[in-house]
N, C-alpha and C positions, 0 to 999 in steps of 0.2 A: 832683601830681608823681609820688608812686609808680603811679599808672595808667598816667601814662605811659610811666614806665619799664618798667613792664609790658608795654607794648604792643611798646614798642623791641625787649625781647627777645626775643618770640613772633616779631616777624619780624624777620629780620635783614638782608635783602634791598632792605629800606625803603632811599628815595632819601638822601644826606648833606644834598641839600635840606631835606628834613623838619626839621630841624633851627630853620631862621628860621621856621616858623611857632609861631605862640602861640594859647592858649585856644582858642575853638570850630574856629578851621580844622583846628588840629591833632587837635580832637578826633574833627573828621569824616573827617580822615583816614585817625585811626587805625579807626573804624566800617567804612566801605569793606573798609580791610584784612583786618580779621575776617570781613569776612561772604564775602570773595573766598579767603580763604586756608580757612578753616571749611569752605566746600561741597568746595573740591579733597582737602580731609582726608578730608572723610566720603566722598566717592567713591572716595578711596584705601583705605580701610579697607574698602569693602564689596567691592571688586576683588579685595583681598586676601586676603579671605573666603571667595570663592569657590572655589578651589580647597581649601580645607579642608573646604568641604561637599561638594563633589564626589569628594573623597579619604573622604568616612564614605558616601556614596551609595553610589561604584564596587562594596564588596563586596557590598552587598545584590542591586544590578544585575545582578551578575555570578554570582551566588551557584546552583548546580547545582539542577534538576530533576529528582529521580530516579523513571519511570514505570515503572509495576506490569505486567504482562502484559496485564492488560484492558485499558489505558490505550493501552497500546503497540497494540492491535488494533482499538481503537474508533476512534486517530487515522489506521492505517493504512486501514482502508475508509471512514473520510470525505476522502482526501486524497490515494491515490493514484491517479496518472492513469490507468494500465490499466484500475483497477475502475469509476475515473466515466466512461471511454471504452464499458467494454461495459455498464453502467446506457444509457446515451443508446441502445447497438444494441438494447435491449431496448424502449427504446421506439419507435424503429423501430420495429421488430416486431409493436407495435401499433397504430401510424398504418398499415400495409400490412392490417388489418383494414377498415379503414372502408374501403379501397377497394374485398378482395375483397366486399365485402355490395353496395359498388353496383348499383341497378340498370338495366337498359337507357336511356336519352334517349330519347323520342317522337319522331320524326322529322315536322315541319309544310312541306309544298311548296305554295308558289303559283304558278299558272300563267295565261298571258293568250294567248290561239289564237285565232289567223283577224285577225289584225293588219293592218291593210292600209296601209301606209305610198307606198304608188304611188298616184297618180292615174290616172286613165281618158286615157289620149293621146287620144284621139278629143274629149274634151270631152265629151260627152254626158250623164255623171252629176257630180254634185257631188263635191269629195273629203269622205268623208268615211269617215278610217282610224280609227276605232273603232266604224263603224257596225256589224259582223259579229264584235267582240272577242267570245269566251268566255270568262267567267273561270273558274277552277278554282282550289280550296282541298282540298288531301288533308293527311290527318295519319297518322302509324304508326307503331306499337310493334312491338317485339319481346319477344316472350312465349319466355322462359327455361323448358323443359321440366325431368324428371329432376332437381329440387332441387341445377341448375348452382350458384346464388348461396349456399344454404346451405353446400352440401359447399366452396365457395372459401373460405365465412368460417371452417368448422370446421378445415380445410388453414392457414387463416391462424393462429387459434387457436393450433393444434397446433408451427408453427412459434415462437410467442412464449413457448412451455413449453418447447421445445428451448432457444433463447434462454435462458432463465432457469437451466435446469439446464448449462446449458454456462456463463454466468456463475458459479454455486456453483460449481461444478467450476473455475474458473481462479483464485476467491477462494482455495479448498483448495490451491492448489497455492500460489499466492502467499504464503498466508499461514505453508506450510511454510517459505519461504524465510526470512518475518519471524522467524518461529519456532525457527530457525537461527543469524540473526544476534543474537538476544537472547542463547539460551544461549550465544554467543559471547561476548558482554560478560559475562556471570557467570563462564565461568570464565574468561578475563583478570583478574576480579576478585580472584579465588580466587587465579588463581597470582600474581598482585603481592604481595595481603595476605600468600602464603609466603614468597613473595621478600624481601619487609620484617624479616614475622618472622628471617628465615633470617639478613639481612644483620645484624640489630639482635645478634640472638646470636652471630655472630661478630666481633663490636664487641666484647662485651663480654668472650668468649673469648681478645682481643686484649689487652683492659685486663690480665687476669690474667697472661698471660703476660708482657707487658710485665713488672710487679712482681717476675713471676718470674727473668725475666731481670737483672734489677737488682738482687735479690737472692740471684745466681749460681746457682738455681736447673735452669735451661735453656741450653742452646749459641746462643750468637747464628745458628747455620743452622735449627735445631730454629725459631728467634724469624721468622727470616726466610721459611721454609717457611709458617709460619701468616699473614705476610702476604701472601704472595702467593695462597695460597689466598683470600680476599679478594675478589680479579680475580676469581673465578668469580660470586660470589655479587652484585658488583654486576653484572657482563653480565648474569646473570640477572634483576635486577632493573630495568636499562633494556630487555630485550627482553621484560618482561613487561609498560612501563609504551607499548611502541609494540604489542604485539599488540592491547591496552586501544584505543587511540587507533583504530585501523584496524576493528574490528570495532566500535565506534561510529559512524562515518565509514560502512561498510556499512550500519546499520539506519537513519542517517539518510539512505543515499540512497534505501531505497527507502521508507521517509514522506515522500520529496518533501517535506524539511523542509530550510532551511538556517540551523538553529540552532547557533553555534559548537559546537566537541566538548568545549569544557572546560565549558559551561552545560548540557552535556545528561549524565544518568546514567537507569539502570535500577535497578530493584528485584524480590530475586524470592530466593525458596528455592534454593540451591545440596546438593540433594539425593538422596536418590531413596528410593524406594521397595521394601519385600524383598516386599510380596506383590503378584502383578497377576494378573487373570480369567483362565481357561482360553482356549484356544486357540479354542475354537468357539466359543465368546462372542464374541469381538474377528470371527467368519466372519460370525458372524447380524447382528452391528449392520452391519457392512458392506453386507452384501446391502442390511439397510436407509436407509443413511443415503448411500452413494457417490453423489454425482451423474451422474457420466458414465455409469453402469449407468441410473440412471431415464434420462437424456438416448438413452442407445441403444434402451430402449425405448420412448422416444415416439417416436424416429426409426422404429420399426418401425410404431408404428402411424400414423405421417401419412402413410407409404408405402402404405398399406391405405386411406386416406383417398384421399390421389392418386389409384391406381388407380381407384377409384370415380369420382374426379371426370372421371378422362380416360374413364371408360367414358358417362359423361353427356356431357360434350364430344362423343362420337359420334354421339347422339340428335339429330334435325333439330326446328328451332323453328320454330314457324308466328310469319309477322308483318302481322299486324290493320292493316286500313286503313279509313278513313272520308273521303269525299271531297264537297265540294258545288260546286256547278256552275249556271251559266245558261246554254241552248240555246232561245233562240227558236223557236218559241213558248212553248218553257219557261219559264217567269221565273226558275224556281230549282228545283234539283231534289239528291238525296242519293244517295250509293253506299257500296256497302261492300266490301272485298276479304278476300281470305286467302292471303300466298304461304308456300308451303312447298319447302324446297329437296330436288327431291330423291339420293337417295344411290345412285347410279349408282357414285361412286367413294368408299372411307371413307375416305377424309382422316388418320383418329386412329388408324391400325393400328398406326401405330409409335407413339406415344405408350401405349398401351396394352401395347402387348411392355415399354416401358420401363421404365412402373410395375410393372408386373407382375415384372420381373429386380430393379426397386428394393427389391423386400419381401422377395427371398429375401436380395440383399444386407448388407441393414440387419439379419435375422437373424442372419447369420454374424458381421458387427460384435459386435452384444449378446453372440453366444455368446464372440467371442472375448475382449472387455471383461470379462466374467464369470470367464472363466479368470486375466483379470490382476489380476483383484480376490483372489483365492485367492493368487494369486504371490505378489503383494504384501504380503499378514495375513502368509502363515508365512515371508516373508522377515524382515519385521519383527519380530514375535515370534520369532523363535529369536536374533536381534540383539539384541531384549533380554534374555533370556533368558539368554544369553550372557555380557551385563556383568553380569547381579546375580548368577551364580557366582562372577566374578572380583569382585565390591564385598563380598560375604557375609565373605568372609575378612579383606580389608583391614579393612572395620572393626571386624573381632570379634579378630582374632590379630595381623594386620601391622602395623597402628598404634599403638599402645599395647606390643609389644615393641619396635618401631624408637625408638620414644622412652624405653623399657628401657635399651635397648643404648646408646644414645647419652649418655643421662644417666648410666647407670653409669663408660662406659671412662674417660669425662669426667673424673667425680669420681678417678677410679683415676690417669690420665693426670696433673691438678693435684697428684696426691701423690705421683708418682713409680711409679705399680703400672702404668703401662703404656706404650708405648711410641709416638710418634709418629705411625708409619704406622697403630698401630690406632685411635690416635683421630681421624684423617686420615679412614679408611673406614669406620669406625661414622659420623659425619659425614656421608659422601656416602653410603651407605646410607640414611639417615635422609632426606636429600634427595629420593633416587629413589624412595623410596617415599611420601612425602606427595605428590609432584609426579604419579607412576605413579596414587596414586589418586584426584586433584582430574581426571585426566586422565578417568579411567575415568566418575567421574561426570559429565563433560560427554559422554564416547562413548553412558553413560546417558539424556541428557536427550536426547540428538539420533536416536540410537531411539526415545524415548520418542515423539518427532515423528515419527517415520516410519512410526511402528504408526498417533499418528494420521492420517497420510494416505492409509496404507492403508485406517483405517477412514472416514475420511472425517467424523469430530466430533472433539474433546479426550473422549479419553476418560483421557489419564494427564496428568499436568501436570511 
């Protein structure tokens, strides 16, 4: 009886029928019941479930990647399209080799003379129109004078190294750009983290006052002045948290990534550097490492190449024949020929003027690429150069008294030794100048990028 009752309770839903049954019927009733009501629980339960595990997933899921500068450079040249667009030109480049190396087809003619498909009108002989056929089998090359085929394939060559050094050369440039938007997201990071600092301490500048206000301390305008000074420090701190957003939004568009921007961070030294290499150091590595300088001087010399090969283009080729033949009573008989063209008119004069203007051309390129390579070292060095006079002092004198001045008027100002406005402008003082030189060190880093693209490797980081 108590099971049953038991069962009554668990469901309650049960028919008032149930009621007239006794012993087993009712006991298989109530069996049924549990086993119909039991799976619907346990499926309600794990349903239920579900969003609680997906509520302990979502942070890990969602949870920020923050990549390193090599990280950031390894994914950008496996990923962006410009760079896998000129990798495939370059291979171009090389498939245009096996052509130039090709050499001539043999040319094979058959022929069948003295065909006689008419019959004799008169009657008199039999038709028969293959009785006078000759056959003829000739074959013929063309034999390439003046090493035409080699000088094509060294011309081709020499274009697959232009290729390649024109590729480095568009990586350097692109990777300036990556190189850009990274220190872009450090210092957005830089000025948020001040922005915070800045807001959190005038939070708590607020607390004080507040007290002091309530302890008649301060003028309720003096109370009101310091809140509204407030409004500054938060603008500042949501125009720091969208420059952040946008300058990641830039680095991911050019990784050709479309990973959200709250899942994606950077990592990297927000720094710089007081000592860097003399000036003629940052000239020599240039000379050596620019690409478009070595690109202009292969361009010089495939132009030296060309010309060679259009002056062999001029040279006439003889072309080899061998023929066999049946001439009755000949049964079969062999020949042999030699045609050479001859050069009554040269064909290749203008081609030959052309390379020849193309190698003075290609010179003046190099020299001028040369000049911009120079431009470029000492524009970028005197730019850095420039920021680490202005960084030397921030951090040795301007930071550490701006946080003098401001921590003193401060404590002066909570005891009555100073007056509003100067703790107002010690304050924004203290602002301009943390913000002036987070500033200066990204003006640093992005010279520092500029020197290297003038030089054409990382040489400052």
């Amino acid at each position: 009886m108590r099971r049953q009752l038991r069962r009554t309770r668990a469901h309650p839903s049960a028919s008032p029928a149930t009621s007239s049954l006794t012993g087993p019927e009712l006991i298989r009733r109530e069996d049924e019941n549990d086993r119909r009501y039991g799976s619907a629980s346990r499926v309600f339960v794990r349903i239920a479930a579900f969003p609680v595990l997906a509520a302990c997933l979502v942070p890990h899921a969602m949870a920020q990647r923050a990549f390193t500068w090599q990280e950031i450079r390894d994914k950008f040249e496996a990923t962006n399209p410009t760079l896998r667009a000129g990798q495939i030109g370059i291979a171009e480049s090389r498939a245009q080799e096996i052509t130039a190396y090709l050499r001539p087809n043999p040319d094979v003619t058959g022929t069948l003379d003295q065909f006689d498909p008419f019959p004799d009108p008169l009657g008199n002989a039999p038709y028969r129109p293959l009785g006078y056929v000759l056959p003829l089998v000739s074959a013929s090359y063309l034999h390439e004078r003046q090493h035409k085929r080699e000088l094509r394939l060294e011309s081709a060559q020499k274009a697959t190294g232009i290729a390649e050094s024109q590729q480095a050369d568009l990586e350097r440039t692109l990777l300036f750009s990556v190189r850009g938007a990274f220190v872009q997201i450090l210092q957005a990071k830089a000025v948020l983290k001040l922005a915070q600092e800045n807001l959190a301490y005038w939070d708590k500048v607020l607390g004080v006052s507040r007290d002091r206000y309530k302890a008649g301390d301060i003028a309720q305008i003096d109370l009101d002045r310091l809140e509204l000074q407030r409004i500054q420090f938060q603008s500042d701190l949501l125009t720091a948290e969208v420059n952040l957003r946008t300058a990641k939004i830039q680095l991911l568009t050019l990784l050709n990534d479309r990973t959200p921007v709250d899942q994606f961070d950077v990592a990297g030294p927000y720094d710089f550097s007081e000592q860097i290499p003399p000036l003629e150091e940052f000239r020599r590595m240039a000379l050596e490492a620019r690409p478009d300088l070595k690109a202009a001087v292969q361009s010089v010399d495939k132009a030296r190449t060309d010309h060679s090969l259009a002056v062999a283009n001029g040279s006439v080729d003889p072309t080899f024949a061998v023929d066999f033949a049946r001439n009755p009573p000949i049964p079969i008989y062999m020949g042999f020929s030699v045609t050479i063209p001859l050069r009554i008119f040269d064909k290749n004069q203008g081609e030959k003027l052309r390379t020849q203007l193309d190698i003075s051309r290609n010179e003046k390129l190099r020299d001028a690429t040369l000049a911009q390579i120079f431009s470029d070292v000492d524009s970028g060095y005197a730019m850095l150069d420039s920021n680490l006079k202005l960084l030397r002092p921030y951090k040795a004198d301007y930071l550490p008294r701006a946080v003098k001045v401001r921590d003193t008027v401060a404590f002066a100002y909570q005891r009555g030794g100073a007056s509003l406005l100067d703790f107002l402008n010690a304050q924004s003082d203290y602002r301009s100048i943390q913000l002036n030189y987070l500033n200066l060190i990204g003006s640093y880093l992005t010279a520092a990028s500029q020197l290297n693209l003038a030089v054409g490797r990382e040489v400052l980081q």
